[in-house]
N, C-alpha and C positions, 0 to 999 in steps of 0.2 A: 663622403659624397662621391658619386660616382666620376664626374667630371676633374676632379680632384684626383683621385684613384689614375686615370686612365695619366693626367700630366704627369703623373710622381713616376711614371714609365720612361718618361722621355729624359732621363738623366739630371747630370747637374747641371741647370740652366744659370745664367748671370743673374746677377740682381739687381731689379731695376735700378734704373739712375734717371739722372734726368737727358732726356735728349737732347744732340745739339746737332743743328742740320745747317748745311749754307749752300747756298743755291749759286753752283757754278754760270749755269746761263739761264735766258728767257727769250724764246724765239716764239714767233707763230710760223707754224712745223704742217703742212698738209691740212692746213684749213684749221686748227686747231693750235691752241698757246701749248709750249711743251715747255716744262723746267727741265731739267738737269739740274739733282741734286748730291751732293754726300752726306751720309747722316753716320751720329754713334749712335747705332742702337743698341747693342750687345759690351761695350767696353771692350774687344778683344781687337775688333779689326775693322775700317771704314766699311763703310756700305753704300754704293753709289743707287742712283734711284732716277726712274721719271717721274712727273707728276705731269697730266694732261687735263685741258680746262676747255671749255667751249668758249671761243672766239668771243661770244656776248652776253653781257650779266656779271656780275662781281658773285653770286650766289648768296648765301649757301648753297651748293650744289649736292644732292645725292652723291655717292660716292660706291666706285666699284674697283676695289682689291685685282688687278690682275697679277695670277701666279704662273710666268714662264714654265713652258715645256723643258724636258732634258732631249731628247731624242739622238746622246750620244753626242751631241757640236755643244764642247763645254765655251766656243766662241761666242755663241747666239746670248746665251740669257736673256736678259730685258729686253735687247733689240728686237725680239719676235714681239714687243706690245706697238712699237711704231713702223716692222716689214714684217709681214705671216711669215711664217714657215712655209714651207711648203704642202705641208698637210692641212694646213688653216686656208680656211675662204678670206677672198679679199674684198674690201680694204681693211688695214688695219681692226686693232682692236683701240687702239687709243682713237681713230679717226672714227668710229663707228659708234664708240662710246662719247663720246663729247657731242656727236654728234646728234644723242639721244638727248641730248643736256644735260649729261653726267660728269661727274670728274673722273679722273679712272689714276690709278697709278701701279708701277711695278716696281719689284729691285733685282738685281740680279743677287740668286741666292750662293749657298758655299760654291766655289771652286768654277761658278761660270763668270764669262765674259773678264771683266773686269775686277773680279778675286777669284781668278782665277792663277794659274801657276803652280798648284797643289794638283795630283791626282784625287782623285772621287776616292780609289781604296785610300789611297794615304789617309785625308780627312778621317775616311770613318775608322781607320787605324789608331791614328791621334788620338782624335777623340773616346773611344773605346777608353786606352790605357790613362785619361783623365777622367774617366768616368762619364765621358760625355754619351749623347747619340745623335748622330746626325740629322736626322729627321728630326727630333728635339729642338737642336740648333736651329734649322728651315723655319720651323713653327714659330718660333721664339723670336726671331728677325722681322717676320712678317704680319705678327700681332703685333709689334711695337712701332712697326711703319703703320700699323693703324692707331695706336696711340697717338704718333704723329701725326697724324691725319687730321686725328679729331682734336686735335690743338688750334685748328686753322681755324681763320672765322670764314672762311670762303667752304669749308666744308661741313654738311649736315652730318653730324654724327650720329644722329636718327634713322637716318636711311642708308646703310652700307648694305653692298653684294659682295660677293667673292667667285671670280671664276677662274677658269683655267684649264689647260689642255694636260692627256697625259699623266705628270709628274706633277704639273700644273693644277688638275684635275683633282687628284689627290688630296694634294696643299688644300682647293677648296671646302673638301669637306671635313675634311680632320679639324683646318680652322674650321670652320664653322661648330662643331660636333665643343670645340676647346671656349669659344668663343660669344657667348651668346650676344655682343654687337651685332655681329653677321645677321641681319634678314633673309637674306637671299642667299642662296650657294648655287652655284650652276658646274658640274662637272661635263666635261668632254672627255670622252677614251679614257675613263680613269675610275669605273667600279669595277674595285676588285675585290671580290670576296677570297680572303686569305685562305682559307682550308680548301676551297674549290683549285686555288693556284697551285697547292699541296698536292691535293690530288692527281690533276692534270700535269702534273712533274714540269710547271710554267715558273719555276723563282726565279730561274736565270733569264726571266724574258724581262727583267725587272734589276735596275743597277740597287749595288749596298745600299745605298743612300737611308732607304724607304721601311729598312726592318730594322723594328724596335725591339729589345732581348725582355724576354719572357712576356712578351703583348699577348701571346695564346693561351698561355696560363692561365689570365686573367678576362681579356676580353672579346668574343669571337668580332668582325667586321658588323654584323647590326647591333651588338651594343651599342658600339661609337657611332654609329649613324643614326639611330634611335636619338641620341642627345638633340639631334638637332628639331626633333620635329617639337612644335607643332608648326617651325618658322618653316620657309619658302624652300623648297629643293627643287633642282631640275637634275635627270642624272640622262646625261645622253651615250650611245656607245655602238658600235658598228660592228655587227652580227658573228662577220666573219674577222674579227682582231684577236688574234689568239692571247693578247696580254690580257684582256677581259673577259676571260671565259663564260659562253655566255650562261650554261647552268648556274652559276653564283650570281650574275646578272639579275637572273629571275626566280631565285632565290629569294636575292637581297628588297629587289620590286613587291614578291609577295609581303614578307616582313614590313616590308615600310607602309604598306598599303594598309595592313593592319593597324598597324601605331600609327597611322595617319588618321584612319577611320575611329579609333578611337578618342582619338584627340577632338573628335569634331570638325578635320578640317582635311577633307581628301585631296580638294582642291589644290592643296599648295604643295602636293606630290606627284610631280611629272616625268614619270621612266619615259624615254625614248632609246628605241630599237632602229637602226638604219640597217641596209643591206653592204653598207660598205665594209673596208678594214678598220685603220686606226689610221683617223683623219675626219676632219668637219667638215661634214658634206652642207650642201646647201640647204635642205631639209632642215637641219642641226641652228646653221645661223639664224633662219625665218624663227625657230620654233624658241629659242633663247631672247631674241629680241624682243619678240612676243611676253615672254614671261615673266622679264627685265621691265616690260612696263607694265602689267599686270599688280607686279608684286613691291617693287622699289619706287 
């Protein structure tokens, strides 16, 4: 199976166990209830996390995966889901999502914020000579916080999104591509078509973290995007970002457009092109919201 094929890439991942999470605090945070959590998801190393709820209803609430940007501040992690970045439109993504009366949650992944202490090559150093791959590790953390997720009776395991900036961005579709809970995947600044990057001599615009050893062998970037249709995609990205070159861009929008159209459902493939860099312009937020309630 193809979806199979593409994980057996990602190294040697833990094996599942059961999760155990405990909920340091519970505040209402910027108009919105915020947990702070710590969870085991992986057996190796704590994983701190938010979980954000809309102020009213006990739910079940739809649920939307936020997957923090890298943008080199290995300090930010998760805290770019309850203060933007500085390239994200404001307000928040937790306040904006609860706001839509969603739940939303994030964790900070390897080596940010608060597991952090480790360099970024180091991890993928480690990991290499265990046989690991870091991106593996990423995936693997963040399907198992949606495991968690879906344990809760406050959350609709029926309706998940996954979005994210970036690195962030990425994370969305790969989960999603790995994942088929995912309904929805929303990427920001984060279609890259791999051989276009090659070409355009762009890999160092892009940290270790992200490449998988022999991924080309086997599968080019619309294989793994292809998995996800015929469910919801939005892929947005800013003209002039050179991490997303846009020939592979429009590339990757032809290809999907096809296996969209085949599928029967063109509808729930939405490339967006902005005139910006790499950054959510306001175009970007109106155009995700919209398709956030459209689809979830």
């Amino acid at each position: 199976m193809t979806r199979e094929r593409l994980k057996g890439l990602l190294g040697d991942l833990p094996v599942n166990k059961p999760i155990t999470a405990e909920v340091l605090t519970r505040e209402e945070h910027d108009g919105y209830r915020l947990e702070t959590l710590v969870l085991d998801l992986n057996g190796i190393e704590q994983v701190p996390a938010y979980v954000a709820k809309p102020l009213h209803g006990e739910g079940p609430f739809p649920l939307v995966v936020v997957n923090h940007s890298h943008g080199g501040d290995y300090e930010r992690g998760r805290k770019e889901f309850i203060k933007s970045s500085h390239y994200l439109q404001e307000p928040s993504f937790a306040k904006v999502l609860t706001g839509m009366g969603y739940a939303a949650c994030c964790i900070d992944m390897w080596g940010f914020n608060e597991r952090g202490g480790k360099k970024e090559s180091e991890l993928v150093k480690e990991m290499l000579w265990r046989g690991r791959v870091m991106w593996g590790m990423m995936i693997y953390d963040n399907m198992r916080m949606v495991d968690y997720m879906c344990q809760r009776e406050d959350i609709d395991g029926s309706r998940i999104a996954t979005m994210g900036m970036s690195m962030g961005a990425m994370m969305s579709w790969w989960m999603a591509a790995l994942d088929e809970r995912i309904k929805v995947a929303i990427d920001i600044c984060g279609q890259v078509d791999a051989e276009t990057l090659i070409a355009k001599r762009g890999l160092d615009h892009h940290g270790f973290y992200s490449y998988v050893p022999g991924l080309l062998k086997h599968f080019k970037t619309l294989d793994i995007q292809k998995l996800i249709v015929p469910r919801a995609r939005m892929s947005m990205v800013g003209r002039n970002d050179r991490m997303t070159p846009i020939d592979g861009v429009e590339n990757l929008a032809d290809g999907l457009y096809e296996a969209y159209q085949a599928a029967g459902h063109t509808e729930r493939w939405q490339p967006v092109i902005s005139s910006a860099g790499h950054m959510e312009t306001m175009e970007m937020r109106v155009a995700w919201q919209k398709f956030l309630r459209e689809h979830l």
